[in-house]
N, CA, C and O atoms as a GROMACS GRO file, in nm:
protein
  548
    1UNK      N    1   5.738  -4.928  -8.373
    1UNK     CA    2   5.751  -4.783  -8.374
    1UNK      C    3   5.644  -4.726  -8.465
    1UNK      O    4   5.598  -4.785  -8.562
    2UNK      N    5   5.610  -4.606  -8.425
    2UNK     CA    6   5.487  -4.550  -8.501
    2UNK      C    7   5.562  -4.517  -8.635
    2UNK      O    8   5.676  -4.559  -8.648
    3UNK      N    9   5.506  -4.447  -8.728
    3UNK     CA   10   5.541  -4.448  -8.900
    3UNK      C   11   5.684  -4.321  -8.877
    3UNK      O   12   5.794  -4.322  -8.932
    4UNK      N   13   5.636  -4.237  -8.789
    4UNK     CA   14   5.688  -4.120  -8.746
    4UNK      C   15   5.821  -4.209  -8.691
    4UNK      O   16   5.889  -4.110  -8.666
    5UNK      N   17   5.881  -4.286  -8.666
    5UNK     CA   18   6.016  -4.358  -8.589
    5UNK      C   19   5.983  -4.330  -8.449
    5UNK      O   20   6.071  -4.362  -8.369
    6UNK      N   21   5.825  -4.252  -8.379
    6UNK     CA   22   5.861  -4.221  -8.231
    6UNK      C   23   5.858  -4.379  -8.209
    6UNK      O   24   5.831  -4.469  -8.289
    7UNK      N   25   5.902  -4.383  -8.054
    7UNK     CA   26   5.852  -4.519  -7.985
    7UNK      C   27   5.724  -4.487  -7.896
    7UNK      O   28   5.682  -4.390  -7.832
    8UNK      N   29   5.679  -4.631  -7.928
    8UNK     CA   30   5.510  -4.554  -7.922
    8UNK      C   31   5.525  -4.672  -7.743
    8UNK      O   32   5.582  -4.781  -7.735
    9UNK      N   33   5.440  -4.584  -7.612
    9UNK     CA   34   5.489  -4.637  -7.502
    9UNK      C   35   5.344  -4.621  -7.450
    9UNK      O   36   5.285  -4.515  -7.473
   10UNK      N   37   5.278  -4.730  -7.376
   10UNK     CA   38   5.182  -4.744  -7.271
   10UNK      C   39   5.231  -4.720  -7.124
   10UNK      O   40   5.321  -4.783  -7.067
   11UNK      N   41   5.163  -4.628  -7.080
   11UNK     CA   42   5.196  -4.626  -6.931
   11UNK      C   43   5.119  -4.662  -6.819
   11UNK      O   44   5.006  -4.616  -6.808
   12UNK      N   45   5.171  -4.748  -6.724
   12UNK     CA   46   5.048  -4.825  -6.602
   12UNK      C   47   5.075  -4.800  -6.467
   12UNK      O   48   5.113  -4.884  -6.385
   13UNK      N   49   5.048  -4.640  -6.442
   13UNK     CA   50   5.037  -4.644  -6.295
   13UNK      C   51   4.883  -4.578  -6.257
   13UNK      O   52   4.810  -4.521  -6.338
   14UNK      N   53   4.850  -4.605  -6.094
   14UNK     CA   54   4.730  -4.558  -6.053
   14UNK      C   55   4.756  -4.411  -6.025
   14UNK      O   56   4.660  -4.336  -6.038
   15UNK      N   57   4.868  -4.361  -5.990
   15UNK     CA   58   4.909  -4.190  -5.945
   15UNK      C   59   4.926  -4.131  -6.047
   15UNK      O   60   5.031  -4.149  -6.109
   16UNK      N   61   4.810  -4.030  -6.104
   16UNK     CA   62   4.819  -3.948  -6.206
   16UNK      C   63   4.935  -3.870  -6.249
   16UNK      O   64   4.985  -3.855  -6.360
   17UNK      N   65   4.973  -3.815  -6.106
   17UNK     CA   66   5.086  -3.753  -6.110
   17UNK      C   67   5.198  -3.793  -6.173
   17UNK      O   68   5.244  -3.722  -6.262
   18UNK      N   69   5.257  -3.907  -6.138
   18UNK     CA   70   5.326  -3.968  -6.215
   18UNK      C   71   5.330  -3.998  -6.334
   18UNK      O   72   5.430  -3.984  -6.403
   19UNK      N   73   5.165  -4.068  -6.394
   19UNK     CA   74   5.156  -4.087  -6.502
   19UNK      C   75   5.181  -3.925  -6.596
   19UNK      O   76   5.208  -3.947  -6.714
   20UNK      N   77   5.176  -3.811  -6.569
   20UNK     CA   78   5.196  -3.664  -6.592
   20UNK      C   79   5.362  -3.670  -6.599
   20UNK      O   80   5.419  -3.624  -6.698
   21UNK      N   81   5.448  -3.737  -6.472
   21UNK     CA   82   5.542  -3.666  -6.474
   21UNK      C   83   5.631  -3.758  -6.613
   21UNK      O   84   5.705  -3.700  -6.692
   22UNK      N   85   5.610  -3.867  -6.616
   22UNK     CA   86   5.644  -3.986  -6.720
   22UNK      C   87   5.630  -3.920  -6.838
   22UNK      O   88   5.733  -3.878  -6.890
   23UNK      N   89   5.525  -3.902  -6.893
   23UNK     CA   90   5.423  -3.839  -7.025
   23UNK      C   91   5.500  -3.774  -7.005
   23UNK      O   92   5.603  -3.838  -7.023
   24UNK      N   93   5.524  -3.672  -6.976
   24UNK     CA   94   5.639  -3.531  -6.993
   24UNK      C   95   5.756  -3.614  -7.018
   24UNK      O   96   5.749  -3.695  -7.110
   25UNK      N   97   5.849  -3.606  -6.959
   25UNK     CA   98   5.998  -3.705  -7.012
   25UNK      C   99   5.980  -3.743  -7.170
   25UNK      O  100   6.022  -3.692  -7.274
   26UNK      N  101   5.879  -3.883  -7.137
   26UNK     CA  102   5.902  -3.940  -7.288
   26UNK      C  103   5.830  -3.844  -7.420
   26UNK      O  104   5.842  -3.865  -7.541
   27UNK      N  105   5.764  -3.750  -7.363
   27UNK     CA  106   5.733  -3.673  -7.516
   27UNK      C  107   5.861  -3.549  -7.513
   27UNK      O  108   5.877  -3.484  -7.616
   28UNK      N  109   5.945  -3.524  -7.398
   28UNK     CA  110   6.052  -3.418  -7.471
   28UNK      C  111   6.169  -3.539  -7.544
   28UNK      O  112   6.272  -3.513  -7.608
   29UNK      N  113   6.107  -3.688  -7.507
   29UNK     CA  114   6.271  -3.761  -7.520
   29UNK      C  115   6.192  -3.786  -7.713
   29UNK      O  116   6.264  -3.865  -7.774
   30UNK      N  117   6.098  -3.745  -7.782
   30UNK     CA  118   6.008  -3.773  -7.913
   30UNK      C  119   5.982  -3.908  -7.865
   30UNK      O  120   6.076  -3.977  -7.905
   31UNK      N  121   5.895  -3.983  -7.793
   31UNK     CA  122   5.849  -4.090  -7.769
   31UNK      C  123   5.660  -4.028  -7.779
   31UNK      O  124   5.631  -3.915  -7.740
   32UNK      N  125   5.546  -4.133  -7.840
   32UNK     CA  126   5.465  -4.101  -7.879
   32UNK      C  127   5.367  -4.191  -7.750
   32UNK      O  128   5.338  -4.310  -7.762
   33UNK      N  129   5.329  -4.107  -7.634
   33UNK     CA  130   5.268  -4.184  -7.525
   33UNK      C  131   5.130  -4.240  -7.586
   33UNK      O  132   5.039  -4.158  -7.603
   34UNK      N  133   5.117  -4.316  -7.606
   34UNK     CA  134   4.954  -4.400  -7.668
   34UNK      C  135   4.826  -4.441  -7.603
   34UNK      O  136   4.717  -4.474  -7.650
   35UNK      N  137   4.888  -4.424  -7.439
   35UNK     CA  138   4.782  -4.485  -7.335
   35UNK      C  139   4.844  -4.470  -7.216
   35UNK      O  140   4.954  -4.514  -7.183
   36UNK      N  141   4.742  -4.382  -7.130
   36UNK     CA  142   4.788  -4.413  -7.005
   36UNK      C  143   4.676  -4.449  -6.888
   36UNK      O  144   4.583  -4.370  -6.872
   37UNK      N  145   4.684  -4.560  -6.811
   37UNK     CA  146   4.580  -4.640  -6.754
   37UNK      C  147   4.630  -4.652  -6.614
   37UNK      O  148   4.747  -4.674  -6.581
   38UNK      N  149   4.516  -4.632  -6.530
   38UNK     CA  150   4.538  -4.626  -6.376
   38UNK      C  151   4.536  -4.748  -6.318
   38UNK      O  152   4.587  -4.749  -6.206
   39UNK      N  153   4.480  -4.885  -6.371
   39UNK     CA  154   4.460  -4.980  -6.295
   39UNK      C  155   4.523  -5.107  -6.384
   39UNK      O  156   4.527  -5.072  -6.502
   40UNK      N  157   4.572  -5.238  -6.365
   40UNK     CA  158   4.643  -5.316  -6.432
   40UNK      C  159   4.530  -5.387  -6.537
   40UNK      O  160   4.575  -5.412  -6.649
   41UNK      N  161   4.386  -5.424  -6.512
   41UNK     CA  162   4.283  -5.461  -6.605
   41UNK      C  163   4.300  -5.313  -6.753
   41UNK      O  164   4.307  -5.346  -6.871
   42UNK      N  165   4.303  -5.186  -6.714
   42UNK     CA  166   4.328  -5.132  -6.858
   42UNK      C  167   4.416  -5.102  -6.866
   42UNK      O  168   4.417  -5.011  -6.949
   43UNK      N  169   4.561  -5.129  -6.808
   43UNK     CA  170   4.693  -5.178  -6.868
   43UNK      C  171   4.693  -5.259  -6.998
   43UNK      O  172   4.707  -5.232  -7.118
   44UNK      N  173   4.674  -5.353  -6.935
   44UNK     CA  174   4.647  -5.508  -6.986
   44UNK      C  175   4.555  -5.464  -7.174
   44UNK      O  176   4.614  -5.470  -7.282
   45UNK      N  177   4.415  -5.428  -7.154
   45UNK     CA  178   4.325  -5.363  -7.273
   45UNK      C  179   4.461  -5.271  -7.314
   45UNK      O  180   4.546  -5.359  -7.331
   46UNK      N  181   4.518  -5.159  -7.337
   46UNK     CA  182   4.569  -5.120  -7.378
   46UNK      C  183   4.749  -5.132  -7.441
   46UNK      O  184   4.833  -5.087  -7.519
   47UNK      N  185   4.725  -5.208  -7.361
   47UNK     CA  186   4.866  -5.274  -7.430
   47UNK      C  187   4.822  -5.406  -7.546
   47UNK      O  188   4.878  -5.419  -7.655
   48UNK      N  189   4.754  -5.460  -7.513
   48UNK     CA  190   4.644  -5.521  -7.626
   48UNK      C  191   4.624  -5.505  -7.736
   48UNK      O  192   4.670  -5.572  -7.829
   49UNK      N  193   4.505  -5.359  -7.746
   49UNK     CA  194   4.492  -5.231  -7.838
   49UNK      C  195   4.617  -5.211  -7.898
   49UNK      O  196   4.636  -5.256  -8.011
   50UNK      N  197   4.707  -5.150  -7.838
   50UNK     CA  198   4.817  -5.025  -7.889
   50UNK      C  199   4.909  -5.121  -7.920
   50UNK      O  200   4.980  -5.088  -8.015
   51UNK      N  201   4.941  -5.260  -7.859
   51UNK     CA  202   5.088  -5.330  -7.922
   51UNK      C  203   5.194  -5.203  -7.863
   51UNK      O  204   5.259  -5.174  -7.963
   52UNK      N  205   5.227  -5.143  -7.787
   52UNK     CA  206   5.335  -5.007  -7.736
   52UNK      C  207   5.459  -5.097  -7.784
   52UNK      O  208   5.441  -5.215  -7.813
   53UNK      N  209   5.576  -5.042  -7.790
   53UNK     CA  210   5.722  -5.080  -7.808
   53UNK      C  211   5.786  -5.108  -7.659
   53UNK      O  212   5.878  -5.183  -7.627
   54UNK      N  213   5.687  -5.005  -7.566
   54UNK     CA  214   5.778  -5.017  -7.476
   54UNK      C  215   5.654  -4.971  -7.350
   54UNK      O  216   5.578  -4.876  -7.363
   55UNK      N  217   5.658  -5.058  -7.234
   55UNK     CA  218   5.557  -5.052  -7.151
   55UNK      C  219   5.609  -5.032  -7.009
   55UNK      O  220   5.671  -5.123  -6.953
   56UNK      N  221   5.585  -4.914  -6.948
   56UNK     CA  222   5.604  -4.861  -6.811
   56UNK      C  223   5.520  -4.943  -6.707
   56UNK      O  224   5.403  -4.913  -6.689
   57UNK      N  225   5.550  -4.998  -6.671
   57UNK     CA  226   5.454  -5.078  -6.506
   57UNK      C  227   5.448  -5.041  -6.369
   57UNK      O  228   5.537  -5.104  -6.312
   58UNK      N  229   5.407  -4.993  -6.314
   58UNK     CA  230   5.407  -4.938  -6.172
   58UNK      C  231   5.369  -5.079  -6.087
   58UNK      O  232   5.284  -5.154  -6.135
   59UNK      N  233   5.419  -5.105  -5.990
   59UNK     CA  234   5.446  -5.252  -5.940
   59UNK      C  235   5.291  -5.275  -5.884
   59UNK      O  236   5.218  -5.372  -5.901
   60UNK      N  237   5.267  -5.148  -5.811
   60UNK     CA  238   5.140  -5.140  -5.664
   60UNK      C  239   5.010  -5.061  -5.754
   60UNK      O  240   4.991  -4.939  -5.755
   61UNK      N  241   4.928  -5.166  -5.827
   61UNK     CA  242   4.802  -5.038  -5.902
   61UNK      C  243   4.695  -5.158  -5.830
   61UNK      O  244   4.723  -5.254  -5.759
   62UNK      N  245   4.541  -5.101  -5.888
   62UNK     CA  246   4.455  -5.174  -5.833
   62UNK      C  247   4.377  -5.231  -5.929
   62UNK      O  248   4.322  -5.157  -6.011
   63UNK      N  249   4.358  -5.372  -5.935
   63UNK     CA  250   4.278  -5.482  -6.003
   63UNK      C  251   4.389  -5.581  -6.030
   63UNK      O  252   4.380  -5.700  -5.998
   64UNK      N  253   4.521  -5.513  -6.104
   64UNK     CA  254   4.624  -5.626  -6.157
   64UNK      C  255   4.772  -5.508  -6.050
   64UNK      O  256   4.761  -5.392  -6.011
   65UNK      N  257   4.864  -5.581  -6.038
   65UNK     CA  258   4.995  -5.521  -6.032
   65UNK      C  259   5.026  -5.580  -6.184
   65UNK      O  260   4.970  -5.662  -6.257
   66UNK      N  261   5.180  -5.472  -6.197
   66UNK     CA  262   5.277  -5.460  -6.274
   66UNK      C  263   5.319  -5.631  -6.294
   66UNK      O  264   5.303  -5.694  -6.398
   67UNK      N  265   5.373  -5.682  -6.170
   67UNK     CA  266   5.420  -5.774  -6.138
   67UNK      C  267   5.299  -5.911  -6.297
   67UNK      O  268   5.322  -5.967  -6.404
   68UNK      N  269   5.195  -5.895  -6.210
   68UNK     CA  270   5.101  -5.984  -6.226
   68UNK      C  271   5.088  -5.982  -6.419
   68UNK      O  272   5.082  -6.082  -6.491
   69UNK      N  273   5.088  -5.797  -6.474
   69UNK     CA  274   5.050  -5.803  -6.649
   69UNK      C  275   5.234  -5.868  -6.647
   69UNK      O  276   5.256  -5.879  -6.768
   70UNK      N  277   5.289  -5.887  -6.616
   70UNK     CA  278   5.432  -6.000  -6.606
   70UNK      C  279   5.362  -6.103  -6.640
   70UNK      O  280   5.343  -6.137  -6.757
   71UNK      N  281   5.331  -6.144  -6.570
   71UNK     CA  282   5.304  -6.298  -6.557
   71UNK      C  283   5.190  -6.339  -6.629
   71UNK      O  284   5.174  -6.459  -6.649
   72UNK      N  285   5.109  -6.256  -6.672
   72UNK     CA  286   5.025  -6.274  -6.797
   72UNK      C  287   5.070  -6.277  -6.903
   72UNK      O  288   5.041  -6.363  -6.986
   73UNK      N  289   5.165  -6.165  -6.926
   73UNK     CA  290   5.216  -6.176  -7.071
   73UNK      C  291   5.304  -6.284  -7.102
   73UNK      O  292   5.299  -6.350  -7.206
   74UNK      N  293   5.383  -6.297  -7.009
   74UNK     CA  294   5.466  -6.423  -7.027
   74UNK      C  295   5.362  -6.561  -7.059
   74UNK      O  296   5.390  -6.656  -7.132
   75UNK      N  297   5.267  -6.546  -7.002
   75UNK     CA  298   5.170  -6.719  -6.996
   75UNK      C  299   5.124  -6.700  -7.134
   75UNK      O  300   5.113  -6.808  -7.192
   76UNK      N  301   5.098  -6.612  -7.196
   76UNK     CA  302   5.004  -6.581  -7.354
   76UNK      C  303   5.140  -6.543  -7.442
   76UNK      O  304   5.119  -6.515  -7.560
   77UNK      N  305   5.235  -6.540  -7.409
   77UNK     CA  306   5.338  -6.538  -7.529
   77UNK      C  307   5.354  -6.384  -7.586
   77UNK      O  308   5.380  -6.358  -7.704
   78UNK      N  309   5.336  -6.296  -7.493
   78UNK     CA  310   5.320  -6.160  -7.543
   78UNK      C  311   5.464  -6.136  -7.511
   78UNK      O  312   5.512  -6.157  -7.399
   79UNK      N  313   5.544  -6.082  -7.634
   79UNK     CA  314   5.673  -6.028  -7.568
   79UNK      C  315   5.639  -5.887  -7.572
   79UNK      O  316   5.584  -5.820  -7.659
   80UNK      N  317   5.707  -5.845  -7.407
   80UNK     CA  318   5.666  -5.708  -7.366
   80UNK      C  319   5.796  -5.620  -7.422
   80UNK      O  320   5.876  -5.699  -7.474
   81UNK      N  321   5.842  -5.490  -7.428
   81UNK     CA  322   5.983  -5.482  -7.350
   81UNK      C  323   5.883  -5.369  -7.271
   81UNK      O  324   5.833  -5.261  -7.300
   82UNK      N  325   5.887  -5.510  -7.091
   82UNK     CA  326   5.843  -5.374  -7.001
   82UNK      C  327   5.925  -5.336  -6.915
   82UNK      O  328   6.008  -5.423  -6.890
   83UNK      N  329   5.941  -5.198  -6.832
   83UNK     CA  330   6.016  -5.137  -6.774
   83UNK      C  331   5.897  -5.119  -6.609
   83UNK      O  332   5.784  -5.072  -6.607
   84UNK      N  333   5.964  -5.168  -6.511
   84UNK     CA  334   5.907  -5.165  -6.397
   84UNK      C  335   5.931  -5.023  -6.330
   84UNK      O  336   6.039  -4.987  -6.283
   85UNK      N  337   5.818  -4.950  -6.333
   85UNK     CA  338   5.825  -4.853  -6.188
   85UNK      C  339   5.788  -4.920  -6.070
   85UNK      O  340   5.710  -5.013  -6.048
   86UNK      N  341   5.887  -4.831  -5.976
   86UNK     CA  342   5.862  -4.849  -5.800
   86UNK      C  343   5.892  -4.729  -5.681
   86UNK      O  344   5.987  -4.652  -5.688
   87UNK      N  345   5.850  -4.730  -5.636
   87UNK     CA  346   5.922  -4.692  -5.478
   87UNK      C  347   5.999  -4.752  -5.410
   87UNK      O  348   6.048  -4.710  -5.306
   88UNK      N  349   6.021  -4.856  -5.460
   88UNK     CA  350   6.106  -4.946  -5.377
   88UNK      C  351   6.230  -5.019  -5.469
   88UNK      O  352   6.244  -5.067  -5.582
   89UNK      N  353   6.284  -5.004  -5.388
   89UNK     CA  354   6.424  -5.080  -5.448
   89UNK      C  355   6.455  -5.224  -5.393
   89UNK      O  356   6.568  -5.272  -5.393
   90UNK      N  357   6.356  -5.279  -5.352
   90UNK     CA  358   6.373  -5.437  -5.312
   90UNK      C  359   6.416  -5.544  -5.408
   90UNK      O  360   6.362  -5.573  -5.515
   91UNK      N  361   6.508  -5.591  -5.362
   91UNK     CA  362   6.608  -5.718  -5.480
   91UNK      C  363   6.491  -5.800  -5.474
   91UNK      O  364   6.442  -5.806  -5.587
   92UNK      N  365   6.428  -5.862  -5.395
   92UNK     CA  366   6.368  -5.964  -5.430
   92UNK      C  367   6.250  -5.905  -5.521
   92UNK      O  368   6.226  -6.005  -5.588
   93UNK      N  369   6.184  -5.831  -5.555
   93UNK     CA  370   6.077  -5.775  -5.634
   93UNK      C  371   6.202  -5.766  -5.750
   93UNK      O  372   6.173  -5.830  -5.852
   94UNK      N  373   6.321  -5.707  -5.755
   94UNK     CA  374   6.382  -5.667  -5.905
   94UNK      C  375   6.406  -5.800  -5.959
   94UNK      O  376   6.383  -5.834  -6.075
   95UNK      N  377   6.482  -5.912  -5.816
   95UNK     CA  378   6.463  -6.017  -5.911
   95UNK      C  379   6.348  -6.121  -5.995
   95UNK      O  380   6.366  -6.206  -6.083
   96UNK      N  381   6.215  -6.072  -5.922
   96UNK     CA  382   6.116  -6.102  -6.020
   96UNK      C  383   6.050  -6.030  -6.124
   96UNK      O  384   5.956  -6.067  -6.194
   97UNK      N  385   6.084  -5.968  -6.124
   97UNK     CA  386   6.091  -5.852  -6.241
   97UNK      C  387   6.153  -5.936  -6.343
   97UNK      O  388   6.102  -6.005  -6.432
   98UNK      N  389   6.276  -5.914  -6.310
   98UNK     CA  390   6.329  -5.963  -6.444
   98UNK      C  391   6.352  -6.141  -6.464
   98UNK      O  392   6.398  -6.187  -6.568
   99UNK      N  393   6.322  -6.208  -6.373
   99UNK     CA  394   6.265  -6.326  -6.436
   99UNK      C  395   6.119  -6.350  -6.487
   99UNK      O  396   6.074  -6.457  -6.530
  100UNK      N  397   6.054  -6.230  -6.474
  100UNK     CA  398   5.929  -6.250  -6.545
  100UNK      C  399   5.908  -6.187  -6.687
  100UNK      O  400   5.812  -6.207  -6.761
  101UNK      N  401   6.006  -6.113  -6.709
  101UNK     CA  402   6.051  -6.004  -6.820
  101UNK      C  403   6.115  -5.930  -6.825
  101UNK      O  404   6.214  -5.904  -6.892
  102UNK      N  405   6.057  -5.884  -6.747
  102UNK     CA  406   6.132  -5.728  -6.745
  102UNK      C  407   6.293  -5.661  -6.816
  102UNK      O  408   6.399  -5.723  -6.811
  103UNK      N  409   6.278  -5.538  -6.873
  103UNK     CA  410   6.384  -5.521  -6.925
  103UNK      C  411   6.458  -5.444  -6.816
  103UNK      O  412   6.576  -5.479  -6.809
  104UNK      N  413   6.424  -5.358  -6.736
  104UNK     CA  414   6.465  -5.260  -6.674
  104UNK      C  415   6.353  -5.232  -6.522
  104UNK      O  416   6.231  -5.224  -6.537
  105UNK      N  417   6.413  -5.221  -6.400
  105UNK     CA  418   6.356  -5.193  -6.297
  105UNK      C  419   6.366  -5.026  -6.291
  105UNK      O  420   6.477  -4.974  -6.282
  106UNK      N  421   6.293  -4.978  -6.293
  106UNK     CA  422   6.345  -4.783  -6.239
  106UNK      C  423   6.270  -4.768  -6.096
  106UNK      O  424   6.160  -4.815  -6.065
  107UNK      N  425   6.367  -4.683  -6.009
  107UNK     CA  426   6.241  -4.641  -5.860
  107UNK      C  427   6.252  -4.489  -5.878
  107UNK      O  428   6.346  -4.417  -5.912
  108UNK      N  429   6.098  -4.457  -5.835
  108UNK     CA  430   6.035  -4.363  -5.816
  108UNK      C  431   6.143  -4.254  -5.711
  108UNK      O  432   6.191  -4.300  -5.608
  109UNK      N  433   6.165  -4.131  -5.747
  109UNK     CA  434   6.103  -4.070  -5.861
  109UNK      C  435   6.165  -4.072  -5.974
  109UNK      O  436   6.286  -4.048  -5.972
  110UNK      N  437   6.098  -4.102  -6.102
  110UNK     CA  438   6.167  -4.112  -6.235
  110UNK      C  439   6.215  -3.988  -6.306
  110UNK      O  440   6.151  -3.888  -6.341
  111UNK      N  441   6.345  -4.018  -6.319
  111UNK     CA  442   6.457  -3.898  -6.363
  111UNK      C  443   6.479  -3.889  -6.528
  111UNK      O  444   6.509  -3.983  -6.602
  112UNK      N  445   6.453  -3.738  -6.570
  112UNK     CA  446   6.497  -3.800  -6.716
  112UNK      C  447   6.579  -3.873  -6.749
  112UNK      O  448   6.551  -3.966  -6.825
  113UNK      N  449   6.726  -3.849  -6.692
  113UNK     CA  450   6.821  -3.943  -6.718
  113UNK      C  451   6.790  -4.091  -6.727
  113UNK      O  452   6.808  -4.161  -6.827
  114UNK      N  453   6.735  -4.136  -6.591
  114UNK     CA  454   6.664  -4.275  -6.587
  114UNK      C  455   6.581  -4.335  -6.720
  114UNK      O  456   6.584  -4.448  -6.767
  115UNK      N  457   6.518  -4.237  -6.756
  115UNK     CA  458   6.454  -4.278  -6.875
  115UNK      C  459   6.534  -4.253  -7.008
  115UNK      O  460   6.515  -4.323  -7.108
  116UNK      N  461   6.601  -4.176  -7.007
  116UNK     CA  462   6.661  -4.163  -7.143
  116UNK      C  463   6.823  -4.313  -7.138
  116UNK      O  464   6.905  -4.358  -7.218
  117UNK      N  465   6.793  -4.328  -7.023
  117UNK     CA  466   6.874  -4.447  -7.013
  117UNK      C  467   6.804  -4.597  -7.122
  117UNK      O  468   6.830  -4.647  -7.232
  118UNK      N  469   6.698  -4.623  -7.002
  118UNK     CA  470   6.612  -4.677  -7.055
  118UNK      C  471   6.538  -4.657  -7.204
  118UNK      O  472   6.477  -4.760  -7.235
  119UNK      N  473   6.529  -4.557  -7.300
  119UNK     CA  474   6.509  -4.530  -7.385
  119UNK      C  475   6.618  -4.541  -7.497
  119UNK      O  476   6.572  -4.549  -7.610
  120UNK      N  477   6.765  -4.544  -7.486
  120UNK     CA  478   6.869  -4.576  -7.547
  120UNK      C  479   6.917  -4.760  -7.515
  120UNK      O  480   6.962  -4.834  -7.602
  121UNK      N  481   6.906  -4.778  -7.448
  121UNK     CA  482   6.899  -4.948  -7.432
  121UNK      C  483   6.828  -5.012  -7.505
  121UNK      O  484   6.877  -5.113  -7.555
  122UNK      N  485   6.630  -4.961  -7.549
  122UNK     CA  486   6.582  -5.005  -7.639
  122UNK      C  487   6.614  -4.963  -7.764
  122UNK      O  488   6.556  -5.013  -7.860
  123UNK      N  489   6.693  -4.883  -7.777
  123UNK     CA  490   6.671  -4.832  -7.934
  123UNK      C  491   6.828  -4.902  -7.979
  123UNK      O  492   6.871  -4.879  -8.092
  124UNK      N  493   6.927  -5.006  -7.863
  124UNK     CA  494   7.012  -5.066  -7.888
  124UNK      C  495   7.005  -5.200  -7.921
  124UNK      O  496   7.064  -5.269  -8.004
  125UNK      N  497   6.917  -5.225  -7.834
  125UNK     CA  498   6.829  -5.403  -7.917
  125UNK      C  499   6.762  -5.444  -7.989
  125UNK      O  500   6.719  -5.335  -8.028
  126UNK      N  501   6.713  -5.510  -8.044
  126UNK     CA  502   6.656  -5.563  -8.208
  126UNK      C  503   6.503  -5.588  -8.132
  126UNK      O  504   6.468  -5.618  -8.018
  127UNK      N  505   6.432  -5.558  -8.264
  127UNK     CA  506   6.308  -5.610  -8.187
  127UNK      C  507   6.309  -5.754  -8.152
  127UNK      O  508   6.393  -5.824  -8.208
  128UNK      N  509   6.221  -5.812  -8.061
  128UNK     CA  510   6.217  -5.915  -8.028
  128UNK      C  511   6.317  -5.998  -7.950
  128UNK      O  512   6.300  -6.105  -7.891
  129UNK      N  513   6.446  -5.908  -7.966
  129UNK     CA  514   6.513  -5.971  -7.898
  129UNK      C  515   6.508  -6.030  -7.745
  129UNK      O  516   6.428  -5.962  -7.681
  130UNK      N  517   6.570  -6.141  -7.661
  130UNK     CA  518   6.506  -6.158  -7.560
  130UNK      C  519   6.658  -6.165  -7.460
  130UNK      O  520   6.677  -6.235  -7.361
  131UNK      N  521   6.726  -6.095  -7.506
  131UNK     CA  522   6.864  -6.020  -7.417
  131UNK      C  523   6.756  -5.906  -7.282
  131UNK      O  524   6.671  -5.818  -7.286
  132UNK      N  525   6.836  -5.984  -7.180
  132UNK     CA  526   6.828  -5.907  -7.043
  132UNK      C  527   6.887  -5.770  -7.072
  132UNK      O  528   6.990  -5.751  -7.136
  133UNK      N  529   6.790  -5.649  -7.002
  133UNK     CA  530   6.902  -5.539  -6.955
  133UNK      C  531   6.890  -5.529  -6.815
  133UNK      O  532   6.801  -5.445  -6.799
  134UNK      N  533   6.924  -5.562  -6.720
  134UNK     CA  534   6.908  -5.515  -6.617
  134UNK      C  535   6.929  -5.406  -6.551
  134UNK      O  536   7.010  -5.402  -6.457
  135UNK      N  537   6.855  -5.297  -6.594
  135UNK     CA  538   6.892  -5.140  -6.561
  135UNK      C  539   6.823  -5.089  -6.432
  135UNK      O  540   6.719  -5.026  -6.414
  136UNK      N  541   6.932  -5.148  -6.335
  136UNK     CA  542   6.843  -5.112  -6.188
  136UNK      C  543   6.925  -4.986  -6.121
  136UNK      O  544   7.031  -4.939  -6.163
  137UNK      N  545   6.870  -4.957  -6.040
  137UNK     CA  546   6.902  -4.801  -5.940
  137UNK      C  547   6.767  -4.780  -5.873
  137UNK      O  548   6.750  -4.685  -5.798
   0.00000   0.00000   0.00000
């Protein structure tokens, strides 16, 4: 968390829009957005950089998916707590989600509620902890 107690959050989708409508939510929820990157290669650099508390993934971007900074971070020992965006609500994608990390699946379009969900779940677990939430819808 930044010095301020916000939770400091990287966001990784290619649709600006989204990345706009996200950024809005988490700065009325006092979350301190640190980075937001259109393609999974400056995902990846910026979650790097920034160390975020808490990392938004959009499944479908171009160079890396969501899926894939999964499976990187897991191979290099990076514990994420990341939260998957989608359009899709497919079990078999949620269940690799969260065997690759993931704390939380959300589908598009993201609702404050959805996030302030997701935003009270982390502020209920310890850092580091490696307890599942599986917060799907």
């Amino acid at each position: 968390m930044s010095v301020d107690g916000k939770i400091r959050v990287v966001i990784a989708d290619d649709v600006e829009l989204c990345q706009e409508l996200l950024s809005n939510i988490l700065r009325n929820e006092q979350c301190e957005v640190v980075a937001c990157a259109a393609d999974g290669e400056s995902a990846w650099r910026s979650i790097l950089q920034h160390q975020p508390d808490i990392v938004f993934l959009d499944v479908e971007m171009p160079i890396m998916s969501g899926m894939d900074i999964l499976r990187m971070a897991k191979e290099k020992g990076q514990n994420l707590y990341a939260v998957i965006v989608s359009g899709e609500s497919d079990f078999e994608q949620i269940r690799l989600a969260l065997e690759l990390g993931a704390k939380a699946y959300v589908t598009k379009p993201v609702t404050d509620d959805r996030v302030r969900q997701v935003l009270n779940c982390f502020r209920r677990l310890s850092p580091g902890s490696d307890l599942r939430n599986p917060l799907i819808q």
